[in-house]
C-alpha positions as CSV (number, residue, x, y, z in Angstrom):
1,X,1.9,-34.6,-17.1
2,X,-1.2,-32.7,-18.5
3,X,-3.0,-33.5,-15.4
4,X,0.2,-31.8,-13.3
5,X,0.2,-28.7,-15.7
6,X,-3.8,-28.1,-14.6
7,X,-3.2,-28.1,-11.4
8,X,-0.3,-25.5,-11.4
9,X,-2.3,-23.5,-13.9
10,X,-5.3,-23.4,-11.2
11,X,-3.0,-22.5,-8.1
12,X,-2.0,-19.7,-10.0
13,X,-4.9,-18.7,-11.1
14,X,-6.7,-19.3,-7.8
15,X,-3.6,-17.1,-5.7
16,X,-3.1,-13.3,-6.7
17,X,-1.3,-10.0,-5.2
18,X,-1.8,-6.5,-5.8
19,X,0.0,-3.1,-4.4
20,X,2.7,-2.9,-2.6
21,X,2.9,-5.0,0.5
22,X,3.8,-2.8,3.6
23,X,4.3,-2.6,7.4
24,X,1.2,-0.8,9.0
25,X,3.9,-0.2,12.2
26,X,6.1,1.6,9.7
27,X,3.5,3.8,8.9
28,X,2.7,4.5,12.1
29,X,6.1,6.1,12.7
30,X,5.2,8.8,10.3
31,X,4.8,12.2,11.6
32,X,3.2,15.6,10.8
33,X,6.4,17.7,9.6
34,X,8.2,14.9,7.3
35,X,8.9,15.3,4.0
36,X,7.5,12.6,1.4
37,X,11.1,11.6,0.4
38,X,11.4,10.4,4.5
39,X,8.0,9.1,4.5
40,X,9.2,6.8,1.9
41,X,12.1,5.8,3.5
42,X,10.3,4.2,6.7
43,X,7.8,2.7,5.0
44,X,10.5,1.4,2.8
45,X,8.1,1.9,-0.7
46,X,6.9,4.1,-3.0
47,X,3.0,4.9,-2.7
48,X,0.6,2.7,-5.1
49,X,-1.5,5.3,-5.5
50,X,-1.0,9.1,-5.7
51,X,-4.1,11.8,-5.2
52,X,-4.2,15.1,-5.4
53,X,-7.3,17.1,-3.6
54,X,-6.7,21.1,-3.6
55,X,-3.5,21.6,-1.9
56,X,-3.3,18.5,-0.3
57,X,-1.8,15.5,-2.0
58,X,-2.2,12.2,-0.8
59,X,0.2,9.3,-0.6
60,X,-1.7,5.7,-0.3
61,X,-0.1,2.0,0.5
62,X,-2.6,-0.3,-0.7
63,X,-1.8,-4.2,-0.8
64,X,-4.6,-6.8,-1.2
65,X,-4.1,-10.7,-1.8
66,X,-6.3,-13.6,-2.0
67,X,-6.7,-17.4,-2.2
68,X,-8.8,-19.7,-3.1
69,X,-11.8,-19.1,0.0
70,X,-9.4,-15.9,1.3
71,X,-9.4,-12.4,0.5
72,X,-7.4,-9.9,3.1
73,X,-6.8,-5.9,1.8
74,X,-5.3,-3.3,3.8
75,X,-4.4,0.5,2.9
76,X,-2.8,3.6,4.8
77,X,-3.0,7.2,3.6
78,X,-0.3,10.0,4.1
79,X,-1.2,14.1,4.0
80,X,1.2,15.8,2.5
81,X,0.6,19.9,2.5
82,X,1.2,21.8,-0.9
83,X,5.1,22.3,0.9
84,X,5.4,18.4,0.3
85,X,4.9,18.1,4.3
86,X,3.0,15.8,6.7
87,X,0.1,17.1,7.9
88,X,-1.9,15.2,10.6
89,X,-1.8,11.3,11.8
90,X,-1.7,8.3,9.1
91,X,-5.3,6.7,7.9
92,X,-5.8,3.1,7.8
93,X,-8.3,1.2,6.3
């Protein structure tokens, strides 16, 4: 039993999420001129991260996860203007 308890213990440890896990072809169907409340709505969550640069604010989807031997991160940025507006294409990283 203690030997079964170990071994959950270390597959939970050894297995972990972070951010919010999202479709990069949902953020590609954002476009300059949306507001963030419809920017939301296709990618279907809120941001993870919000930063705010001048009057630009950025909206970010970050989502990493590993394994034991795996690690795979991935993270797309929004531009909104100080009107709360797209401005310019999606970033992915």
């Amino acid at each position: 039993m203690k030997l079964v308890a170990l071994a959950v213990l270390i597959l939970t440890v050894a297995c972990a999420t972070a951010g919010h896990n999202y479709d990069p072809a949902q953020v590609k169907k954002v476009k300059p001129g949306m507001t963030r409340a419809q920017v939301v709505q296709i990618i279907g969550a809120e941001p993870t991260d919000v930063e705010v640069e001048g009057d630009q604010t950025h909206l970010i989807w970050a989502h990493a996860s590993a394994t034991m031997g795996s690690t795979t991160s991935k993270a797309a940025t929004v531009t909104l203007n100080k009107a709360g507006v797209v401005v310019g294409e999606p970033t992915f990283e």
